[in-house]
C-alpha positions as a Markdown table, in Angstrom:
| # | Residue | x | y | z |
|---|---|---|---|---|
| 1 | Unk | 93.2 | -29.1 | 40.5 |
| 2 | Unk | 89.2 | -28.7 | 40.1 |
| 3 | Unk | 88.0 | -30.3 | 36.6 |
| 4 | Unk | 87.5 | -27.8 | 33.9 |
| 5 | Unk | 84.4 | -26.0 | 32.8 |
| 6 | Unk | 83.0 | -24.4 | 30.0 |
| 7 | Unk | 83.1 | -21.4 | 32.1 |
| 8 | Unk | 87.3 | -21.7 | 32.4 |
| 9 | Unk | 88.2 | -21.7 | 28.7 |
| 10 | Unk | 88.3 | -18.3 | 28.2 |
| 11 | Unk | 90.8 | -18.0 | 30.8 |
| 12 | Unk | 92.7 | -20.8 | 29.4 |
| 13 | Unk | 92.5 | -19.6 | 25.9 |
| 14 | Unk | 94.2 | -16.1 | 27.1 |
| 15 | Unk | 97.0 | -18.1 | 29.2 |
| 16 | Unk | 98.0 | -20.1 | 26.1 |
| 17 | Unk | 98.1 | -17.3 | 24.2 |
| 18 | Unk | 100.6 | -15.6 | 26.2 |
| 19 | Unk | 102.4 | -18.2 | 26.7 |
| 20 | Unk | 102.7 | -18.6 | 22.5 |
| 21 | Unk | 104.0 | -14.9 | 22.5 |
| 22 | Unk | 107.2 | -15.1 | 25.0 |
| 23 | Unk | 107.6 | -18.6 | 23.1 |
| 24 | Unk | 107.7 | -16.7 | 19.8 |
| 25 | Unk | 109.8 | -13.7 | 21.3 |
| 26 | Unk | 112.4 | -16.4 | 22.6 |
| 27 | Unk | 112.4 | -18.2 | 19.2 |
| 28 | Unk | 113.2 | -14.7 | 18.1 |
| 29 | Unk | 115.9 | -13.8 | 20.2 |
| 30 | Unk | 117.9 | -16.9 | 19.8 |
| 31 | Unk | 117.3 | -17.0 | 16.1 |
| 32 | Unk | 119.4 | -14.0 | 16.4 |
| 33 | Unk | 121.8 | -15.0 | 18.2 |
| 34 | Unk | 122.4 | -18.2 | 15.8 |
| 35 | Unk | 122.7 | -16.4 | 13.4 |
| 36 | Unk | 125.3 | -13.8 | 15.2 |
| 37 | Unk | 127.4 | -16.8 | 15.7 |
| 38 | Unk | 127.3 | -18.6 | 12.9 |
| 39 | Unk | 128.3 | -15.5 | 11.3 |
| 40 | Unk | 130.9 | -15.3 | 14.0 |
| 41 | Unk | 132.5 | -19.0 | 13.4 |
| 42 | Unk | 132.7 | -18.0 | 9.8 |
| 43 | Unk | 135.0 | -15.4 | 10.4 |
| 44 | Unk | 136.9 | -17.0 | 12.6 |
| 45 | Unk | 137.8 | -20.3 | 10.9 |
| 46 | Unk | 138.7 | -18.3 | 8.2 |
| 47 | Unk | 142.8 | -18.0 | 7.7 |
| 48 | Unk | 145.1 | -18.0 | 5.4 |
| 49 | Unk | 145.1 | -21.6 | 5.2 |
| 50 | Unk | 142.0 | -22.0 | 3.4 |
| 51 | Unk | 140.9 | -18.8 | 1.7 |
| 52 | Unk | 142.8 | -16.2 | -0.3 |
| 53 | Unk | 143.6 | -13.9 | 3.0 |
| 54 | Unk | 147.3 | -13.1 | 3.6 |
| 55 | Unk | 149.5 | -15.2 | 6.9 |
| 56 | Unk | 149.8 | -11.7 | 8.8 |
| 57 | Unk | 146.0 | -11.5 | 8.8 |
| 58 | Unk | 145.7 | -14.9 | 10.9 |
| 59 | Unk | 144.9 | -14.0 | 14.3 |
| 60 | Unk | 146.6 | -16.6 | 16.0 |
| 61 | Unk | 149.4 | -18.8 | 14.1 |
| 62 | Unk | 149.0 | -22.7 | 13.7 |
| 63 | Unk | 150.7 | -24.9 | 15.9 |
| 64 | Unk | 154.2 | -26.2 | 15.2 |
| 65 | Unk | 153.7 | -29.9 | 13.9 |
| 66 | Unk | 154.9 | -32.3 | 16.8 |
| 67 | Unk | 158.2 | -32.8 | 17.6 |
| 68 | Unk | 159.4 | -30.0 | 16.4 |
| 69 | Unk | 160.1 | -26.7 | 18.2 |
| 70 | Unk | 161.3 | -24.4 | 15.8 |
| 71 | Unk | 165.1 | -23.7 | 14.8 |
| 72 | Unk | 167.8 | -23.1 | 17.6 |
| 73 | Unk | 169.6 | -19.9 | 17.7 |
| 74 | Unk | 173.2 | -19.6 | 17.3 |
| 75 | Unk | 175.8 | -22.4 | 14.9 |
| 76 | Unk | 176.3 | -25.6 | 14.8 |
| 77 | Unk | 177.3 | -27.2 | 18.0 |
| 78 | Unk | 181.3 | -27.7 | 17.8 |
| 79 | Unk | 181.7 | -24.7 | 15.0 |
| 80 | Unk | 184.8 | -22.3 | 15.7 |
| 81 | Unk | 183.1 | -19.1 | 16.4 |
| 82 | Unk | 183.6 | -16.1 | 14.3 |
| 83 | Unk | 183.2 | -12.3 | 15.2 |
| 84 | Unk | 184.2 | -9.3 | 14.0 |
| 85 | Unk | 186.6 | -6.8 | 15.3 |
| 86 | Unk | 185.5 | -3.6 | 17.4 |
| 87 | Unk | 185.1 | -0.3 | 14.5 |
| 88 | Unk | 188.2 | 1.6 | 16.2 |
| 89 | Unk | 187.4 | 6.1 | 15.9 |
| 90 | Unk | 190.1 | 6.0 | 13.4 |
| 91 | Unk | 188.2 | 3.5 | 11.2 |
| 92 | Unk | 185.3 | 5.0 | 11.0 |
| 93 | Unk | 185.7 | 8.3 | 9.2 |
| 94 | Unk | 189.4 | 9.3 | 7.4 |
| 95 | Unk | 187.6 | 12.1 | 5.2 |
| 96 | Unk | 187.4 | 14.5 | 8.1 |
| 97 | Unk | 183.8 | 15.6 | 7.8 |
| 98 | Unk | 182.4 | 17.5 | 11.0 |
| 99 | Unk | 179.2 | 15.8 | 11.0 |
| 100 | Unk | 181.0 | 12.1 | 11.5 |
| 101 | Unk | 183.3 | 12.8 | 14.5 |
């Protein structure tokens, strides 16, 4: 690189400058885009857990705490099961109607 003259610092002068412009127009665009997802965490950490919104508007639900897995279908283990009889036709309906039939 040849030293500088008086003669180069127009040229110079003009570089810089458009080199401050796409600087500024960068600064711009990702000011934006802070700002899109700032706005964006907001929303997102936002449940029911900490602000007046209902559970059904959560978009995913917590975790279950550890060591626990939720409740088991079904009775107690060892329980005599219970069930109900089948509804025989005769059961159903002793009025006669044609609708039930």
């Amino acid at each position: 690189m040849s030293p500088t003259t008086e003669q180069d610092y127009p040229q110079i002068i003009r570089q810089q400058a458009q080199i401050i412009r796409q600087q500024q127009r960068r600064i711009a665009e990702l000011e934006k885009k802070v700002q899109e997802l700032s706005a964006q965490v907001a929303r997102l950490s936002k449940n029911s857990s900490k602000s007046s919104k209902p559970p059904s508007s959560d978009i995913v639900k917590p975790p279950w705490p550890p060591g626990q897995k939720g409740a088991k279908i079904g009775g107690q283990a060892g329980h005599a099961r219970h069930s109900r009889g089948s509804w025989r036709r005769s059961r159903r309906c002793t009025a006669g109607h044609a609708w039930c039939g």
